[in-house]
PDB file of N, H, CA, C and O in Angstrom:
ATOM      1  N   UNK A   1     232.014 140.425 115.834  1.00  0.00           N
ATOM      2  CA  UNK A   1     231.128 139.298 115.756  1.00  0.00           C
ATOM      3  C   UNK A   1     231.912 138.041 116.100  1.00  0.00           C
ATOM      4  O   UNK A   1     233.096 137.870 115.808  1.00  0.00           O
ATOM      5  N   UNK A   2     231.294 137.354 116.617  1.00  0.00           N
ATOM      6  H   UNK A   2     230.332 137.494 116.854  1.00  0.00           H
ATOM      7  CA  UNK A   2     231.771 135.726 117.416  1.00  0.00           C
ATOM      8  C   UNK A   2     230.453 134.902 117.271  1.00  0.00           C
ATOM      9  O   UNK A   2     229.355 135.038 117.811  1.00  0.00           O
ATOM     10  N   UNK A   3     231.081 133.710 116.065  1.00  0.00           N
ATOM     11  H   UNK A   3     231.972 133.600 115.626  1.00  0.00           H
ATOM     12  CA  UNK A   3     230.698 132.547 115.823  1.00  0.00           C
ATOM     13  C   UNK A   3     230.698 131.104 116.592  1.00  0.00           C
ATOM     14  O   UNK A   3     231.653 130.354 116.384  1.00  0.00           O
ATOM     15  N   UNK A   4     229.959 130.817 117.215  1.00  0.00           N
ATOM     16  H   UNK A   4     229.184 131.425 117.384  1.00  0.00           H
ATOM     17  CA  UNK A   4     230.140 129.547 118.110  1.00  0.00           C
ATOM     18  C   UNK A   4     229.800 128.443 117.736  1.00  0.00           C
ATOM     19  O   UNK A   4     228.581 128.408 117.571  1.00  0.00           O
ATOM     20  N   UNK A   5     230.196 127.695 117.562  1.00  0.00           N
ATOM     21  H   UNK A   5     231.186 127.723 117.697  1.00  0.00           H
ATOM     22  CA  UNK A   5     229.253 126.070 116.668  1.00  0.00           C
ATOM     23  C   UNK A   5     230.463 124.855 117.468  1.00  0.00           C
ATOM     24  O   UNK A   5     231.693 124.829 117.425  1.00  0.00           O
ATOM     25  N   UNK A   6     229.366 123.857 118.231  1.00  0.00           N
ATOM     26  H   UNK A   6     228.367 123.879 118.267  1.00  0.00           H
ATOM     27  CA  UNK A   6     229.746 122.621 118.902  1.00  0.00           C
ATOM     28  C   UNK A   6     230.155 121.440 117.702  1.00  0.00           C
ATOM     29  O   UNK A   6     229.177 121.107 117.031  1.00  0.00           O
ATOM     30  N   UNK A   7     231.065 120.963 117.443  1.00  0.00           N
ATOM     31  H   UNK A   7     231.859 121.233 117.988  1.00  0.00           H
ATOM     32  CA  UNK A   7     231.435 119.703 116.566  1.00  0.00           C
ATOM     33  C   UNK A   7     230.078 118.795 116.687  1.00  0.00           C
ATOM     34  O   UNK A   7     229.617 118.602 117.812  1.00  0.00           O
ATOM     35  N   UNK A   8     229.475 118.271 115.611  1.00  0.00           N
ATOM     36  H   UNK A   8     229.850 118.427 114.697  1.00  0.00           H
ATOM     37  CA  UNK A   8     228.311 117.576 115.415  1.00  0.00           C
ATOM     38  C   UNK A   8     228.597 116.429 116.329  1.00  0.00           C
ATOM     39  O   UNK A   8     227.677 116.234 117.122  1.00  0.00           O
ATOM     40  N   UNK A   9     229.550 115.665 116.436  1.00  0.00           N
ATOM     41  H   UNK A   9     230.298 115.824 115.792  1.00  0.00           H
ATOM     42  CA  UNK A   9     230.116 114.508 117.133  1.00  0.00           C
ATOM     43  C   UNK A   9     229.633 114.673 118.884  1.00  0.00           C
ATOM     44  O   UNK A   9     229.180 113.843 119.672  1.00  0.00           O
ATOM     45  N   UNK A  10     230.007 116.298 119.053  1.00  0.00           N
ATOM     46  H   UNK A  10     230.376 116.973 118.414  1.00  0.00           H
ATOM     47  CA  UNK A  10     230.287 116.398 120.357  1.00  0.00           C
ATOM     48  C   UNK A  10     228.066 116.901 121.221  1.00  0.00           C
ATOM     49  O   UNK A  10     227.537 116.869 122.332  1.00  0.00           O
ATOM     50  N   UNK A  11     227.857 117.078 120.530  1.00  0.00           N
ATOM     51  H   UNK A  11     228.287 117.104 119.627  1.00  0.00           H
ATOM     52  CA  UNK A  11     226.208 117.347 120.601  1.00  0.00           C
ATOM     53  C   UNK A  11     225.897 117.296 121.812  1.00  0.00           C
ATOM     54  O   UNK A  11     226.824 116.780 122.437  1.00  0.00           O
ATOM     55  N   UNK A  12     224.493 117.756 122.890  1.00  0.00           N
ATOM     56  H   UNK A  12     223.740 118.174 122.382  1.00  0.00           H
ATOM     57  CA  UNK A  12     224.310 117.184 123.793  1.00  0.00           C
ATOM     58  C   UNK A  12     224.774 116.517 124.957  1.00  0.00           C
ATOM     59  O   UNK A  12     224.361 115.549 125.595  1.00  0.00           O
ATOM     60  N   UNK A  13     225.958 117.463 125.092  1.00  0.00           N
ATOM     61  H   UNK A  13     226.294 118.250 124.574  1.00  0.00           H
ATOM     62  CA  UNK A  13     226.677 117.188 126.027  1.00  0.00           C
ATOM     63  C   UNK A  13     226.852 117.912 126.901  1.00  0.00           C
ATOM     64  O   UNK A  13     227.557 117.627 127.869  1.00  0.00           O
ATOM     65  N   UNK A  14     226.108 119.258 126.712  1.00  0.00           N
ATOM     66  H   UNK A  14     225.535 119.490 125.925  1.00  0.00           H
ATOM     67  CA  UNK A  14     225.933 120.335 127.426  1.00  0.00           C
ATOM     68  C   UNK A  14     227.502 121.427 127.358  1.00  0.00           C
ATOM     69  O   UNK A  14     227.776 122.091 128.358  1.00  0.00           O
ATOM     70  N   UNK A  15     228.261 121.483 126.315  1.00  0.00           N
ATOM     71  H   UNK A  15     228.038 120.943 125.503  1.00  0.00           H
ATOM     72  CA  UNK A  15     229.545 122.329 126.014  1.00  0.00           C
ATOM     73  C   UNK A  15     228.526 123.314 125.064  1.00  0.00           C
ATOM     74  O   UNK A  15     228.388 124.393 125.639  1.00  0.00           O
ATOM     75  N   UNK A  16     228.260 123.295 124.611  1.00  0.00           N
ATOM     76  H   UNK A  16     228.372 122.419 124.143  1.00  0.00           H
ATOM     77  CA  UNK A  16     227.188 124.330 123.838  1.00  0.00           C
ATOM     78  C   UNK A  16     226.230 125.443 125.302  1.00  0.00           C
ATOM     79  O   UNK A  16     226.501 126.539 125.792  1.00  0.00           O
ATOM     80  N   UNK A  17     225.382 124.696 125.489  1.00  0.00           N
ATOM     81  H   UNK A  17     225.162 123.806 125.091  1.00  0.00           H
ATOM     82  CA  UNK A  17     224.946 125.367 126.906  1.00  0.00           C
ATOM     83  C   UNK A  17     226.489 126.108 127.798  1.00  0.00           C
ATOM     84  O   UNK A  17     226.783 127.292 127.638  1.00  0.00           O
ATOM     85  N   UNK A  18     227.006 125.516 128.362  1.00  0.00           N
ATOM     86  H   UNK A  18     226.768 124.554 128.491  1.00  0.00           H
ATOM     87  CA  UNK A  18     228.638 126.232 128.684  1.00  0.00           C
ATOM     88  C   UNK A  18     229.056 127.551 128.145  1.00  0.00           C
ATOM     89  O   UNK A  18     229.114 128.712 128.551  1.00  0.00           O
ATOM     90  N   UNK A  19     229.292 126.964 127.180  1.00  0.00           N
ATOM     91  H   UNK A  19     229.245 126.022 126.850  1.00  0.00           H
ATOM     92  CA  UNK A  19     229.669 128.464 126.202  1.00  0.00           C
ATOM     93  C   UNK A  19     228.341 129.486 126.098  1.00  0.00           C
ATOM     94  O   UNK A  19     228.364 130.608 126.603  1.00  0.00           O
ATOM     95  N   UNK A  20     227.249 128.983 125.420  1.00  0.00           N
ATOM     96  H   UNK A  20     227.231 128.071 125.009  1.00  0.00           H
ATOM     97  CA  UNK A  20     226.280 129.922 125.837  1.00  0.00           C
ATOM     98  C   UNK A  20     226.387 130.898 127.256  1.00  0.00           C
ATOM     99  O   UNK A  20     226.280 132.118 127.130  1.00  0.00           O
ATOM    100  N   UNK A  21     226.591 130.320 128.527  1.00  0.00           N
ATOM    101  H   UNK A  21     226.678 129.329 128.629  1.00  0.00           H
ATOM    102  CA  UNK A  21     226.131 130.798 129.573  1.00  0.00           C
ATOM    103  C   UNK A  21     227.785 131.481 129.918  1.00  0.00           C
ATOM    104  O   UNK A  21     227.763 132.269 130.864  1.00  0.00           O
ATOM    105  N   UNK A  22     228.783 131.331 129.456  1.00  0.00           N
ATOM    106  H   UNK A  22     228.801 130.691 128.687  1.00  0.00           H
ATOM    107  CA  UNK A  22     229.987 132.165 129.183  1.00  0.00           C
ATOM    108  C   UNK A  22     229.583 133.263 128.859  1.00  0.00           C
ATOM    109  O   UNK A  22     229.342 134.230 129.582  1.00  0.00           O
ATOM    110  N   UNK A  23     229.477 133.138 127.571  1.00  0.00           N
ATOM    111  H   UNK A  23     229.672 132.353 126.984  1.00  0.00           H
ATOM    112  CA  UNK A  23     229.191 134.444 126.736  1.00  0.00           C
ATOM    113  C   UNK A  23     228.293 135.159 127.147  1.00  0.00           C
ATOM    114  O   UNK A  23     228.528 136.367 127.100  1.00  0.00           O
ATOM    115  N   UNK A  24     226.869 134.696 127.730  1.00  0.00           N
ATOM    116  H   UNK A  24     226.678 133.715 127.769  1.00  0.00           H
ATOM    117  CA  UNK A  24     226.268 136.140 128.344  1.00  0.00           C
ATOM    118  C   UNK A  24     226.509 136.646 129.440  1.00  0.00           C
ATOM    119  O   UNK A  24     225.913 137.700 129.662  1.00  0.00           O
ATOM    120  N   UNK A  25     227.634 136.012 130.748  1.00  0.00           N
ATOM    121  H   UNK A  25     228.118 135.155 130.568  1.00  0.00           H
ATOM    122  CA  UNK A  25     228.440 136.313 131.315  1.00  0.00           C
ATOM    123  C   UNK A  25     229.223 137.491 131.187  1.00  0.00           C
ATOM    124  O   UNK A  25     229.499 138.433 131.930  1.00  0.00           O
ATOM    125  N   UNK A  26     229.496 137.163 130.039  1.00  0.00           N
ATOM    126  H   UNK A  26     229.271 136.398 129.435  1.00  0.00           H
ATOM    127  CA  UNK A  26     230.586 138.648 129.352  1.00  0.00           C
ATOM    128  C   UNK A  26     230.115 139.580 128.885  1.00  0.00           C
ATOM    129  O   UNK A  26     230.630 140.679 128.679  1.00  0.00           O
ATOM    130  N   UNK A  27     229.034 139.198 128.667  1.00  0.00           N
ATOM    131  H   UNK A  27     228.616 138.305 128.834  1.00  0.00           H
ATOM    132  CA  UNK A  27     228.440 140.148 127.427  1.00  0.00           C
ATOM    133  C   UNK A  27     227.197 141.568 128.726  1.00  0.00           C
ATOM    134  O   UNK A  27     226.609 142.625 128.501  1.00  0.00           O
ATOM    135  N   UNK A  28     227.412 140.609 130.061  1.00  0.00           N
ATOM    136  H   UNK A  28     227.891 139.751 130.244  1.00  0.00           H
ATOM    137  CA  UNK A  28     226.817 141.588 131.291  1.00  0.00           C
ATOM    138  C   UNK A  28     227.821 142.176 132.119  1.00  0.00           C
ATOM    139  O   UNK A  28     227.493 142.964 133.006  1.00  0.00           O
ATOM    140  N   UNK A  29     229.181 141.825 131.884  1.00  0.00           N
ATOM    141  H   UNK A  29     229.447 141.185 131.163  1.00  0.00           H
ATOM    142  CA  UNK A  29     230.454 142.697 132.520  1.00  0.00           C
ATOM    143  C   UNK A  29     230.599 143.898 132.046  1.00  0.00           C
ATOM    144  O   UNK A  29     231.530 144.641 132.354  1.00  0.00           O
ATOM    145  N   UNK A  30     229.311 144.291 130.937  1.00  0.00           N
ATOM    146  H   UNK A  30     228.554 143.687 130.686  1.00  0.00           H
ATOM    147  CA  UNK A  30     229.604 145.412 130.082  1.00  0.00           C
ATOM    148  C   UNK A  30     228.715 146.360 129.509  1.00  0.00           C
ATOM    149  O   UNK A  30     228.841 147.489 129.035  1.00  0.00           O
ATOM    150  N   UNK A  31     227.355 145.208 129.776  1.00  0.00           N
ATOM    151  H   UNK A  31     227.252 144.290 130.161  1.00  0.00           H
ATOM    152  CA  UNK A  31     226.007 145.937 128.979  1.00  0.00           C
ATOM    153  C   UNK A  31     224.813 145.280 130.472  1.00  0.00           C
ATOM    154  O   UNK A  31     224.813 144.276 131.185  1.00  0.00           O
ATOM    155  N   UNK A  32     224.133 146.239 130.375  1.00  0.00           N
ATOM    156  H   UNK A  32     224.133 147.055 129.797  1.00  0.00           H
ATOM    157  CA  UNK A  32     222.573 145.681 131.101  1.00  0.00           C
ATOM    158  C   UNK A  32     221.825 145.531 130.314  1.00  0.00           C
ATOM    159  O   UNK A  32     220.904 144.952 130.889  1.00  0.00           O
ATOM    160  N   UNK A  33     221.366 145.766 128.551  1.00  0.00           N
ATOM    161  H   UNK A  33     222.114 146.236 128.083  1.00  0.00           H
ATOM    162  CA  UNK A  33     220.312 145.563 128.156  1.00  0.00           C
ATOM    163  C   UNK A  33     220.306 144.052 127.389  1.00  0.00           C
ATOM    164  O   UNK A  33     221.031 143.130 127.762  1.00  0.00           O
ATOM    165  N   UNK A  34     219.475 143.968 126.389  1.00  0.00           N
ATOM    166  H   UNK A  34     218.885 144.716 126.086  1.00  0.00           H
ATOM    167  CA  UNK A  34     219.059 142.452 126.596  1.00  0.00           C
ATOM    168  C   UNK A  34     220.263 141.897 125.752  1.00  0.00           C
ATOM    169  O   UNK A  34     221.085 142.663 125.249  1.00  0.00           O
ATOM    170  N   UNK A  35     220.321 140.700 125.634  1.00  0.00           N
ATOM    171  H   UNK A  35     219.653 140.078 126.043  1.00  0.00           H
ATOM    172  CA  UNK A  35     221.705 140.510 124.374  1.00  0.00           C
ATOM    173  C   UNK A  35     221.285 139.973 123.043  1.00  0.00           C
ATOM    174  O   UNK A  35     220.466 139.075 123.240  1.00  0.00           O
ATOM    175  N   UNK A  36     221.511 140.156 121.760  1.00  0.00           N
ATOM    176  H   UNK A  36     222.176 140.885 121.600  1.00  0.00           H
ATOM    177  CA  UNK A  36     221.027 139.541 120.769  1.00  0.00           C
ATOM    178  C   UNK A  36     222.157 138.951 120.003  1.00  0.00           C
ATOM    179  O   UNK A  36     223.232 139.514 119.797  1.00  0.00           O
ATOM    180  N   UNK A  37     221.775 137.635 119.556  1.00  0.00           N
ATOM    181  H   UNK A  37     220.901 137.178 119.723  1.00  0.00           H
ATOM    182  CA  UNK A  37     222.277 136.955 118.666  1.00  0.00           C
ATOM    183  C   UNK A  37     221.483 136.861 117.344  1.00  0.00           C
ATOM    184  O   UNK A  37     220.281 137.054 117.162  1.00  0.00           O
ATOM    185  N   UNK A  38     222.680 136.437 116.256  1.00  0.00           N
ATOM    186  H   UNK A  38     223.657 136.281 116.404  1.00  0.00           H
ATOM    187  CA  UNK A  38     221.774 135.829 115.163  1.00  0.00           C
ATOM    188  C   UNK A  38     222.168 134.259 115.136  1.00  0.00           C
ATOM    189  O   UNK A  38     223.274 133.726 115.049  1.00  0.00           O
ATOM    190  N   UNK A  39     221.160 133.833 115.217  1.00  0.00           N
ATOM    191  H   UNK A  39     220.262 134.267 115.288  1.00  0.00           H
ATOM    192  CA  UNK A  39     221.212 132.091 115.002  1.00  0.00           C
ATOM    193  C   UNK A  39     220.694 131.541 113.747  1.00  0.00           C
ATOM    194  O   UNK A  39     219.832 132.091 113.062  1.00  0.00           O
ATOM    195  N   UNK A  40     221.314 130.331 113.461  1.00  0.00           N
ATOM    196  H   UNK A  40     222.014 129.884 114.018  1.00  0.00           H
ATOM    197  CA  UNK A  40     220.912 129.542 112.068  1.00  0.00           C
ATOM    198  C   UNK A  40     220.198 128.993 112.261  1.00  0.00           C
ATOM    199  O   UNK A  40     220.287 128.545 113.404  1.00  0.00           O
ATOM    200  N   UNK A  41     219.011 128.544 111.530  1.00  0.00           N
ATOM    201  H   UNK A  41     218.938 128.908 110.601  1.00  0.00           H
ATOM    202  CA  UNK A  41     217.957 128.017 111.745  1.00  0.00           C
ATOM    203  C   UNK A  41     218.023 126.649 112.461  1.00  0.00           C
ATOM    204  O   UNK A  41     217.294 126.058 113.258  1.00  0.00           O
ATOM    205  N   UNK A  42     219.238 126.382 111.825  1.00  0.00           N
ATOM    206  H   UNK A  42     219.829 126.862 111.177  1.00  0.00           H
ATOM    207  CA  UNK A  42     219.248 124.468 112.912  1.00  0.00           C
ATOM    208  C   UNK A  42     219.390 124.587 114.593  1.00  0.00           C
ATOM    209  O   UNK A  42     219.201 123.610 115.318  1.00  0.00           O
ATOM    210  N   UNK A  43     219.775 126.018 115.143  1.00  0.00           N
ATOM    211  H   UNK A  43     219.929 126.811 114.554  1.00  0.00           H
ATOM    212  CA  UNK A  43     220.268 126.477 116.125  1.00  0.00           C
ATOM    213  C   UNK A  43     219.081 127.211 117.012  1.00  0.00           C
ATOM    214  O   UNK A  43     219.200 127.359 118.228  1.00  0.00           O
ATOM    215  N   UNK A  44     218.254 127.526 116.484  1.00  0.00           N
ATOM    216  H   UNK A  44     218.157 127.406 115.496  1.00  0.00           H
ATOM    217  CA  UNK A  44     217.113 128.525 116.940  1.00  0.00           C
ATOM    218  C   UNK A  44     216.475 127.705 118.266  1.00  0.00           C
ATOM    219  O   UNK A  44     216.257 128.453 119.219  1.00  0.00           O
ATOM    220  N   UNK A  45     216.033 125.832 118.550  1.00  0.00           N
ATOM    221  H   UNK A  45     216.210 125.224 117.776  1.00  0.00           H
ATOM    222  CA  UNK A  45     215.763 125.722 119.189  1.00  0.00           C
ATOM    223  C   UNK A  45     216.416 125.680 120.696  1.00  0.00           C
ATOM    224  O   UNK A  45     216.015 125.720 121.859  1.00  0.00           O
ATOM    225  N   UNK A  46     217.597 125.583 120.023  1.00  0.00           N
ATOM    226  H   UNK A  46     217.923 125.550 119.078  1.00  0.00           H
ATOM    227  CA  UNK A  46     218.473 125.571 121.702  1.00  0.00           C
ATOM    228  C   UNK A  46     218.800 127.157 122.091  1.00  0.00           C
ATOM    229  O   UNK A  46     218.869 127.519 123.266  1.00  0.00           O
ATOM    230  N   UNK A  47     218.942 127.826 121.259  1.00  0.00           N
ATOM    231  H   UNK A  47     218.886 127.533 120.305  1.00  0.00           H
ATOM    232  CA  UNK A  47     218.606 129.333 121.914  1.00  0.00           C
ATOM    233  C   UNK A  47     217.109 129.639 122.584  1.00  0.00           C
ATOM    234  O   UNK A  47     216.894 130.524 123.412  1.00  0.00           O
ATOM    235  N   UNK A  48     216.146 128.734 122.056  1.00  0.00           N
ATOM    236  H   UNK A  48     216.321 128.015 121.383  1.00  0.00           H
ATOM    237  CA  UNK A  48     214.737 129.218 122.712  1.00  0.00           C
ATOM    238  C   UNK A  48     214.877 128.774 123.917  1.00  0.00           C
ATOM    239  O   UNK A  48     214.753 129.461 124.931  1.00  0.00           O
ATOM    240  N   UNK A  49     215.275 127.026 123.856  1.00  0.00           N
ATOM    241  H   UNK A  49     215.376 126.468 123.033  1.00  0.00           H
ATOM    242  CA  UNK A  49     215.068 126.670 125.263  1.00  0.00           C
ATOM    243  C   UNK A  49     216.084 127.214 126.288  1.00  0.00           C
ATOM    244  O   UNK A  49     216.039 126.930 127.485  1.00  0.00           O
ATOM    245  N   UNK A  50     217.045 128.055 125.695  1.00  0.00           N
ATOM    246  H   UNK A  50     217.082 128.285 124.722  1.00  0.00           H
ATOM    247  CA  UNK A  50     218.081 128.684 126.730  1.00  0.00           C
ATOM    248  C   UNK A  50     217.257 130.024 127.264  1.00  0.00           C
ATOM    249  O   UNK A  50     217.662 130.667 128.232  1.00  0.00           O
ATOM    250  N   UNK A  51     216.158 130.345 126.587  1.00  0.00           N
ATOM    251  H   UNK A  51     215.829 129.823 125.800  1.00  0.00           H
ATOM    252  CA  UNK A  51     215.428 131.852 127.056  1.00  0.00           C
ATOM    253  C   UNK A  51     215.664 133.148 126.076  1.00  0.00           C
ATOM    254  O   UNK A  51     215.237 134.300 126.145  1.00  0.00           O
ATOM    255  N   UNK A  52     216.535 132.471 125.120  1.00  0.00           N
ATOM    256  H   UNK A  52     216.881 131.534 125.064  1.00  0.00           H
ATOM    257  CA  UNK A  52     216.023 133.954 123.744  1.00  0.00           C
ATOM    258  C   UNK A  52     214.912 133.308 123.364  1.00  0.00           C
ATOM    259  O   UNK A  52     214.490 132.152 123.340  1.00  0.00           O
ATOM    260  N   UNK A  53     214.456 134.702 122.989  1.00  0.00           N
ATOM    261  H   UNK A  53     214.799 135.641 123.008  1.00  0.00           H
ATOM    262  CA  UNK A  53     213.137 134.809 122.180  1.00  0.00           C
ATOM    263  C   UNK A  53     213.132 135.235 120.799  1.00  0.00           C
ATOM    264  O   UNK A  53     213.575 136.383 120.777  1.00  0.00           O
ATOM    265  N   UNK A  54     212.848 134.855 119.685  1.00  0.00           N
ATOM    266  H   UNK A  54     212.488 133.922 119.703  1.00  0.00           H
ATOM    267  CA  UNK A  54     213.234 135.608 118.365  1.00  0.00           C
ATOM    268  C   UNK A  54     212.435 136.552 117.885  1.00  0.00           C
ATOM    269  O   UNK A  54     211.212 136.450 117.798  1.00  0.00           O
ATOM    270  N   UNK A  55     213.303 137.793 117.457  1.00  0.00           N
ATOM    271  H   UNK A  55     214.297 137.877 117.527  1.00  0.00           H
ATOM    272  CA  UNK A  55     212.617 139.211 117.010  1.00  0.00           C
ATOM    273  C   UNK A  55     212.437 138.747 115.516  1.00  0.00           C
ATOM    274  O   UNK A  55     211.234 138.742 115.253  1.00  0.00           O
ATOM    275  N   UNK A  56     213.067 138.428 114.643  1.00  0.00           N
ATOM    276  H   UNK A  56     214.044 138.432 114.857  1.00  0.00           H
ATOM    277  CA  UNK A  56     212.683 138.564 113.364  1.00  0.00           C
ATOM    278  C   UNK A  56     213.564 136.805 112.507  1.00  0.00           C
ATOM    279  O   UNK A  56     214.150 135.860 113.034  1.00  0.00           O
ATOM    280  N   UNK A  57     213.263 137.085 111.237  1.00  0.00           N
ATOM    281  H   UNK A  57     212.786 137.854 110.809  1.00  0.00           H
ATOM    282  CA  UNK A  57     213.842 136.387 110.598  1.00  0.00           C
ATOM    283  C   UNK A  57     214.624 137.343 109.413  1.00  0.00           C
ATOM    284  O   UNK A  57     214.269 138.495 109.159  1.00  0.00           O
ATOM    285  N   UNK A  58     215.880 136.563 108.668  1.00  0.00           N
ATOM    286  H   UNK A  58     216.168 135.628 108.874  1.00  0.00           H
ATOM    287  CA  UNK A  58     216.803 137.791 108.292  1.00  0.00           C
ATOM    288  C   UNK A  58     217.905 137.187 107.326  1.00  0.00           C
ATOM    289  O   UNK A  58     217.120 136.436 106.748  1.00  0.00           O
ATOM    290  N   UNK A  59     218.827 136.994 106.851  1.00  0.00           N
ATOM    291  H   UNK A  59     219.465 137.604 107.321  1.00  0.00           H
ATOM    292  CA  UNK A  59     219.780 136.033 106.020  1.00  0.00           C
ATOM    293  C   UNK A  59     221.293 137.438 106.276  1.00  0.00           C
ATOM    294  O   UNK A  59     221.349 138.658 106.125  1.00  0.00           O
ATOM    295  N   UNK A  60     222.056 136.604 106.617  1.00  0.00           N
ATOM    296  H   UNK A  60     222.010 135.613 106.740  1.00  0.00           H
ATOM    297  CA  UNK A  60     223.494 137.339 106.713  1.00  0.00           C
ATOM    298  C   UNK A  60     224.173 136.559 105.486  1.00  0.00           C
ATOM    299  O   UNK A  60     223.924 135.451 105.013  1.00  0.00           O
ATOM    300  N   UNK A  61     225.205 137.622 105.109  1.00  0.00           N
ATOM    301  H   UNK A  61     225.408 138.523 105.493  1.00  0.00           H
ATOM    302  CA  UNK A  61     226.056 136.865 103.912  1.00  0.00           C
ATOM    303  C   UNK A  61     227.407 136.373 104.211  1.00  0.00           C
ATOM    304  O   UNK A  61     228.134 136.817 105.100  1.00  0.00           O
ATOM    305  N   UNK A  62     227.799 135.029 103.062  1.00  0.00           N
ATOM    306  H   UNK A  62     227.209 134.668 102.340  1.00  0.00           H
ATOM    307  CA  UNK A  62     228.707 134.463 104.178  1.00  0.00           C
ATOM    308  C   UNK A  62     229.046 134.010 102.784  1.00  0.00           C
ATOM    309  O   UNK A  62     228.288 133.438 102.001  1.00  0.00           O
ATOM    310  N   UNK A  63     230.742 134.472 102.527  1.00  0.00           N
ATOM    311  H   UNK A  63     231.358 134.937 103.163  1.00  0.00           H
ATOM    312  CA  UNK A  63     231.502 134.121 101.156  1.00  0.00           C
ATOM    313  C   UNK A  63     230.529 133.585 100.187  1.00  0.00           C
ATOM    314  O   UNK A  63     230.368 132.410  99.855  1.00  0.00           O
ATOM    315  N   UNK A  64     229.684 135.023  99.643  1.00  0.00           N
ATOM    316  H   UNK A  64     229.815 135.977  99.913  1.00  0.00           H
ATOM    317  CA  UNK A  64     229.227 135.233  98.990  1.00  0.00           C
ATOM    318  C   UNK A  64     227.601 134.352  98.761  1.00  0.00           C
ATOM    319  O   UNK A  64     226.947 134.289  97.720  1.00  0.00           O
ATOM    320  N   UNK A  65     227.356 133.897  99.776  1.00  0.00           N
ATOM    321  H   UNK A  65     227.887 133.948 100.622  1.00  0.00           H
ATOM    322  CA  UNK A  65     225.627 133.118  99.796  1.00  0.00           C
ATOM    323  C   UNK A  65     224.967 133.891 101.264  1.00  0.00           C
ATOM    324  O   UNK A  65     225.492 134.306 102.297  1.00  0.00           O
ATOM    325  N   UNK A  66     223.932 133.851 100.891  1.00  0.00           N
ATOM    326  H   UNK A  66     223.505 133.514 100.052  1.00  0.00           H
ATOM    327  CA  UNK A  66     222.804 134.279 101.488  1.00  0.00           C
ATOM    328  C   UNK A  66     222.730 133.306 102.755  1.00  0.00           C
ATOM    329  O   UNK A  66     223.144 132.187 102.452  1.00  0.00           O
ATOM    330  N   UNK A  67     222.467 133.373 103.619  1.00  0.00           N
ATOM    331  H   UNK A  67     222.130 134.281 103.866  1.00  0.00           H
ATOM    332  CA  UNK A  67     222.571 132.487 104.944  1.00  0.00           C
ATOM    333  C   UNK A  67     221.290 132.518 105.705  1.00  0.00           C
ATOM    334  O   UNK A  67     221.583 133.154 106.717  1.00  0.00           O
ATOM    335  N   UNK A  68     220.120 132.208 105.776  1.00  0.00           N
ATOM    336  H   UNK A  68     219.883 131.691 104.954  1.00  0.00           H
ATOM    337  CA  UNK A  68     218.966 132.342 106.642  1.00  0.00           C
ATOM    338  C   UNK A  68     219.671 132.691 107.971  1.00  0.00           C
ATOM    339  O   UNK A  68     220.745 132.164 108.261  1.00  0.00           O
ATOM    340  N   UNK A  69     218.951 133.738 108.913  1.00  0.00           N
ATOM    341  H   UNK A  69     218.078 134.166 108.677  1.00  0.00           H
ATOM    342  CA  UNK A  69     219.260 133.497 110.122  1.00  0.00           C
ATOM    343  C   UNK A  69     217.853 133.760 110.938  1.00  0.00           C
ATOM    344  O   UNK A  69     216.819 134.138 110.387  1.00  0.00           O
ATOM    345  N   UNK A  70     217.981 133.513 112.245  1.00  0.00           N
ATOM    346  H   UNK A  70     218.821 133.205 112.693  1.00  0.00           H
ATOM    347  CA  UNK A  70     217.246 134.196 113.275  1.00  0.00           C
ATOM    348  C   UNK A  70     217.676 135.154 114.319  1.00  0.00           C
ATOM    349  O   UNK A  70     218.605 134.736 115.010  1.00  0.00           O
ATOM    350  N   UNK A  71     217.221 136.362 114.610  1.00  0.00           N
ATOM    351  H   UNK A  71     216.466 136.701 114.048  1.00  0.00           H
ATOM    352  CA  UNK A  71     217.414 137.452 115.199  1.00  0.00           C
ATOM    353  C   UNK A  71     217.120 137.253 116.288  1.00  0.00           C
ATOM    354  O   UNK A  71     215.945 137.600 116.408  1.00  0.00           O
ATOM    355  N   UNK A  72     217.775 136.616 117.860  1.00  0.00           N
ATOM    356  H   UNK A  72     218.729 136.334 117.762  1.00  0.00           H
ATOM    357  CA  UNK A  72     216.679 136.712 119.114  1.00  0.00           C
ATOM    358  C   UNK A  72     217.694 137.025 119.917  1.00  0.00           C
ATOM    359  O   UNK A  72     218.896 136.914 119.676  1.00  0.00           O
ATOM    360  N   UNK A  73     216.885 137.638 121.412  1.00  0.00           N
ATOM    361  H   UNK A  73     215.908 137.729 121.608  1.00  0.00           H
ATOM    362  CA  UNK A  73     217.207 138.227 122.171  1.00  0.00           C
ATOM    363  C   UNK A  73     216.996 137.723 123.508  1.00  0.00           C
ATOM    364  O   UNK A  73     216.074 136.934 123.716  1.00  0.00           O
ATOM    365  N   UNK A  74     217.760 138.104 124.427  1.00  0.00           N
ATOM    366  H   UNK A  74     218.509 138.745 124.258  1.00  0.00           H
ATOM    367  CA  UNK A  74     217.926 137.294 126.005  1.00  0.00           C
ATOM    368  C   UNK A  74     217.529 138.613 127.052  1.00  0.00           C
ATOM    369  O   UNK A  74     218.293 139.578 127.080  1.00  0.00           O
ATOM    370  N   UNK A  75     216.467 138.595 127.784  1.00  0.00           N
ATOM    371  H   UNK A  75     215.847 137.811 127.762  1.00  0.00           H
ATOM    372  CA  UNK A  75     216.290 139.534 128.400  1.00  0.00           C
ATOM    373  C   UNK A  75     216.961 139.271 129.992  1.00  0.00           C
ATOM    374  O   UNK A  75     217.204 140.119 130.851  1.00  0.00           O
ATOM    375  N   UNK A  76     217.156 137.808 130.039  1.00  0.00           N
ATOM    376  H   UNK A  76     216.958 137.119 129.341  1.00  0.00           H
ATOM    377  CA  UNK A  76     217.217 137.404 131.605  1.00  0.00           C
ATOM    378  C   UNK A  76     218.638 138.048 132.102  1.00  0.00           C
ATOM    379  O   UNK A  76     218.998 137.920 133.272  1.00  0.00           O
TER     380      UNK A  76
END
């Protein structure tokens, strides 16, 4: 598992998009089917407008608290 999060400072600058479009780069040097992430809810809209779609809602645990997440997937 690989965690990605842009410094709040650095926002909207399109280094988030970057790395996004890295990573599914890599993630097709290896797989053809769709790719899924789990995203945090503050995160869900810039994965939509990147073209995941979300399968479910879900909470991962993280030193010991419950973490909301979203489950979505990139078919492109």
């Amino acid at each position: 598992m690989i965690a990605v999060y842009v410094d709040p400072t650095e926002v909207r600058q399109g280094i988030g998009t970057t790395i996004l479009q890295h990573a599914v780069a890599l993630a097709r040097t290896e797989y053809e089917g769709p790719v899924r992430l789990e995203a945090t809810l503050n995160a869900r809209d810039f994965y939509d407008r990147a073209g995941f779609r979300e399968i479910k809602r879900s909470a991962v645990r993280r030193n010991e608290v419950d973490v909301p997440v979203v489950v979505m997937k990139y078919d492109g």
